[in-house]
C-alpha positions as CSV (number, residue, x, y, z in Angstrom):
1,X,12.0,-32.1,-12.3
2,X,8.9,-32.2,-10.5
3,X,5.8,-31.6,-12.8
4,X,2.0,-31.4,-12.8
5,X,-0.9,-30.4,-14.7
6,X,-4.5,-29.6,-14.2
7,X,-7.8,-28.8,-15.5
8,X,-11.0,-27.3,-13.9
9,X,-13.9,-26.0,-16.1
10,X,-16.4,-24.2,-14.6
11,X,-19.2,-22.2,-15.2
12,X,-17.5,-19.1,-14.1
13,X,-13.9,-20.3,-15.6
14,X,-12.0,-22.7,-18.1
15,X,-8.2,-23.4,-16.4
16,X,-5.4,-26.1,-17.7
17,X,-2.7,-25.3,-15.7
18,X,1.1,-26.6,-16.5
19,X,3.2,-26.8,-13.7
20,X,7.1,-27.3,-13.2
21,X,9.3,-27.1,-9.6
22,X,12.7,-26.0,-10.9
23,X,16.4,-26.8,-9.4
24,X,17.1,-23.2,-8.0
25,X,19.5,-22.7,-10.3
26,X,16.9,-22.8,-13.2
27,X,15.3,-19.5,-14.0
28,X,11.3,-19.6,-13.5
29,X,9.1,-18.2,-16.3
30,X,5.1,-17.7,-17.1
31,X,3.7,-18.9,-20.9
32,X,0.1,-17.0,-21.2
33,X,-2.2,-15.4,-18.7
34,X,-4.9,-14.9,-16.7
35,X,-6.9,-12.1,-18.1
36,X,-5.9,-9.4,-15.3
37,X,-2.7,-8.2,-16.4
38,X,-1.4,-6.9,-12.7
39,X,-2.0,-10.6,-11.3
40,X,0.2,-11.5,-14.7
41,X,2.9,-9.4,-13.2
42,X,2.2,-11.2,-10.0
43,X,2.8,-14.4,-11.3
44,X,5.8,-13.8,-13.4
45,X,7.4,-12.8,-10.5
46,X,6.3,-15.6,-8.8
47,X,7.4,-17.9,-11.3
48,X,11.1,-16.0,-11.4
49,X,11.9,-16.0,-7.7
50,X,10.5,-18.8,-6.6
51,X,11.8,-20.7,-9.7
52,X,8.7,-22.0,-11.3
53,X,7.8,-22.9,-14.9
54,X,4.0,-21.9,-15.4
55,X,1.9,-22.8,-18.8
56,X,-1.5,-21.2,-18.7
57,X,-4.4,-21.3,-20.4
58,X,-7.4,-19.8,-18.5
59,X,-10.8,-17.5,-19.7
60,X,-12.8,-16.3,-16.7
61,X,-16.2,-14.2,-16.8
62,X,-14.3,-11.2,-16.0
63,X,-17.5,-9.2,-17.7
64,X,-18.6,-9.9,-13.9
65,X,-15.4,-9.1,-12.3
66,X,-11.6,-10.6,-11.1
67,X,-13.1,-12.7,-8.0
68,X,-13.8,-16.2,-10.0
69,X,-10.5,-15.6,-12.0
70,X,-8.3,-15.1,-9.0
71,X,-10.0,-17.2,-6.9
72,X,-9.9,-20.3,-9.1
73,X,-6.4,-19.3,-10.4
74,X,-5.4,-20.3,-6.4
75,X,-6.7,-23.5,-6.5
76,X,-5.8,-24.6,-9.3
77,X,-2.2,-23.0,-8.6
78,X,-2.4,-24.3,-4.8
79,X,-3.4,-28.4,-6.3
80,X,-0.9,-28.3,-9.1
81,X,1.7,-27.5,-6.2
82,X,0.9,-30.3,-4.5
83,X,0.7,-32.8,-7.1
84,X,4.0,-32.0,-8.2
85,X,5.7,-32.4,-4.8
86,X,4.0,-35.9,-4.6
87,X,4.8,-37.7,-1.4
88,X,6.6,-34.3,0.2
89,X,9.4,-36.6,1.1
90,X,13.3,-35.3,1.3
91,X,12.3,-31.6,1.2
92,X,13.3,-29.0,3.6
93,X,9.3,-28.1,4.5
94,X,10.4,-24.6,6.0
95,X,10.9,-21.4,4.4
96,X,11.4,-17.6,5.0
97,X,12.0,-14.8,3.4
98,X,11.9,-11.1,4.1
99,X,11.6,-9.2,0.3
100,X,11.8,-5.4,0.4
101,X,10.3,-3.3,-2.8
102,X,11.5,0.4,-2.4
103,X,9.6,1.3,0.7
104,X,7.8,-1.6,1.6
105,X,9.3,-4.9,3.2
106,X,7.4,-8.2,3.5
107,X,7.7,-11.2,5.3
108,X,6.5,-14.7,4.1
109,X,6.8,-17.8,6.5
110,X,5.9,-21.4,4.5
111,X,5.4,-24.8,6.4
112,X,4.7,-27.2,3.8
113,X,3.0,-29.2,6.5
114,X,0.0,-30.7,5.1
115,X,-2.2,-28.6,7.4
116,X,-4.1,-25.5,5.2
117,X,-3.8,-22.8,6.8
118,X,-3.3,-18.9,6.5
119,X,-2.2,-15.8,8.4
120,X,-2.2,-12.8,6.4
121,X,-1.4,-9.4,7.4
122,X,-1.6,-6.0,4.9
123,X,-3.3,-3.1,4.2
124,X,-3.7,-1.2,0.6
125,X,-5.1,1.8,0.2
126,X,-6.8,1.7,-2.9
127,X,-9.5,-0.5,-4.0
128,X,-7.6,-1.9,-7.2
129,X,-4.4,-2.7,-8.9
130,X,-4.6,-2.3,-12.3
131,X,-7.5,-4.9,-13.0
132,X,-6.8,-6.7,-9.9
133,X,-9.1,-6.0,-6.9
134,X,-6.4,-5.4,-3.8
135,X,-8.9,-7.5,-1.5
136,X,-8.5,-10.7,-4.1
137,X,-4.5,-10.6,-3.3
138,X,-5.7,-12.2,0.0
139,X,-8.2,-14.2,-1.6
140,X,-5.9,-15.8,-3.7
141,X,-3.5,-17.4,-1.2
142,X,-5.9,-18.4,0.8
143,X,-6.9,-20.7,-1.9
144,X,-3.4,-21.6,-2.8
145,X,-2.7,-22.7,0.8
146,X,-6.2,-24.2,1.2
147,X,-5.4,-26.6,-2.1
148,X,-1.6,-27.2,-1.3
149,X,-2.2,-28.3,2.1
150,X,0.5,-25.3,3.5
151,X,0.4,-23.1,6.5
152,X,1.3,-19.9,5.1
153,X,2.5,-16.6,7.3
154,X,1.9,-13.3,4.7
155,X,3.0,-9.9,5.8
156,X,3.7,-7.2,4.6
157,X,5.7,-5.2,7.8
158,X,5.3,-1.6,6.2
159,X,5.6,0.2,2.6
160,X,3.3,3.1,1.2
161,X,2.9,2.3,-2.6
162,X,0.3,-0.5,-2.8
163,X,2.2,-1.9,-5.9
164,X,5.7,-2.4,-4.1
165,X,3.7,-3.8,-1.0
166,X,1.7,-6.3,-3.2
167,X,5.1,-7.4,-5.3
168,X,7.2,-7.6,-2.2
169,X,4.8,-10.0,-0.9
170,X,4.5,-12.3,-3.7
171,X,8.5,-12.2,-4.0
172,X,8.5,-13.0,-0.4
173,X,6.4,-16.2,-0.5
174,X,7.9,-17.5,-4.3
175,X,11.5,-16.9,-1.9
176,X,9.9,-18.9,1.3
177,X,8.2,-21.4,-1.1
178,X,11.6,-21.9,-2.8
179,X,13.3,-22.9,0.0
180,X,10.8,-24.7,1.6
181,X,10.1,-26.8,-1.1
182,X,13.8,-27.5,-2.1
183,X,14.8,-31.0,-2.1
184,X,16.9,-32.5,0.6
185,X,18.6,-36.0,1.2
186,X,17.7,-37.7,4.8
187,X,14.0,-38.8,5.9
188,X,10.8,-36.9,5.7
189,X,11.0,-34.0,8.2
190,X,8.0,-34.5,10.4
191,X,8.0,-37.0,14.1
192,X,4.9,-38.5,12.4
193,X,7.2,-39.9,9.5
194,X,5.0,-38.6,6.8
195,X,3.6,-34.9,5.8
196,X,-0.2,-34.9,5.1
């Protein structure tokens, strides 16, 4: 099992983060929460489709509002990814996955490449998610790619309700995560003969 854990205290938020890469045949779960109970949702769906075990123990100043919470929750997220893949040897590196909730239908397209970067396409029509702020969705893989070293494709193709667009895209990248980060015998999949 591939593992991690992290810590980052700032002045805006206290996070240790536990981190486990399951087999795909191990069911993922979340133990605690960030504070903003839709990005909770968020991550438990994360954690079950893209078979992650996630320990968390995080305060934020959410007296101010979400964007330190969710923002910080990527990074540390986006490093404790990358720690536990170590070396990014013997893993498939791709992944894809199209996730439809009701209406809505999102794409997700991973290259665990060592090269940050992010594409990400979708439009909600309100301002908030529960607690969550719809423009921190974005916000918050940015800095998960940014700290994993991942080029990461995001879209969501269509959908109405801005919850089934916003679940369908997390389900989409846990699935393309998943796959990309699943472990395969052979060398490291990159003409350079290393990912970084």
């Amino acid at each position: 099992m591939r593992k991690s854990k992290i810590t980052r205290n700032t002045k805006e938020t206290q996070i240790t983060l536990s981190l486990s890469v399951l087999d795909s045949r191990d069911s993922g779960k979340l133990s605690g929460s960030c504070g903003v109970g839709f990005m909770d949702h968020m991550l438990s769906a994360l954690c079950v489709h893209g078979h992650l075990e996630i320990d968390l123990q995080m305060k934020g100043d959410l007296n101010v509002d979400d964007h330190h919470s969710i923002e910080d929750l990527g990074i540390v997220l986006g490093t404790a990814f990358s720690e536990a893949l170590g070396d990014k040897g013997a893993i498939n590196r791709y992944g894809c996955a199209y996730v439809p909730m009701d209406e809505s239908l999102s794409r997700c397209v991973v290259d665990i490449s060592g090269r940050p970067y992010l594409v990400f396409k979708a439009d909600f029509k309100y301002q908030l998610l529960g607690g969550l702020e719809c423009a921190m969705i974005r916000e918050f893989f940015y800095a998960f790619a940014v700290k994993s070293g991942i080029t990461l494709h995001l879209e969501n193709l269509y959908g109405e309700n801005d919850h089934h667009k916003a679940e369908s895209l997390f389900k989409a990248f846990a699935r393309a995560l998943c796959e990309a980060s699943a472990q395969r015998d052979g060398e490291i999949l990159s003409t350079k003969g290393k990912i970084d």
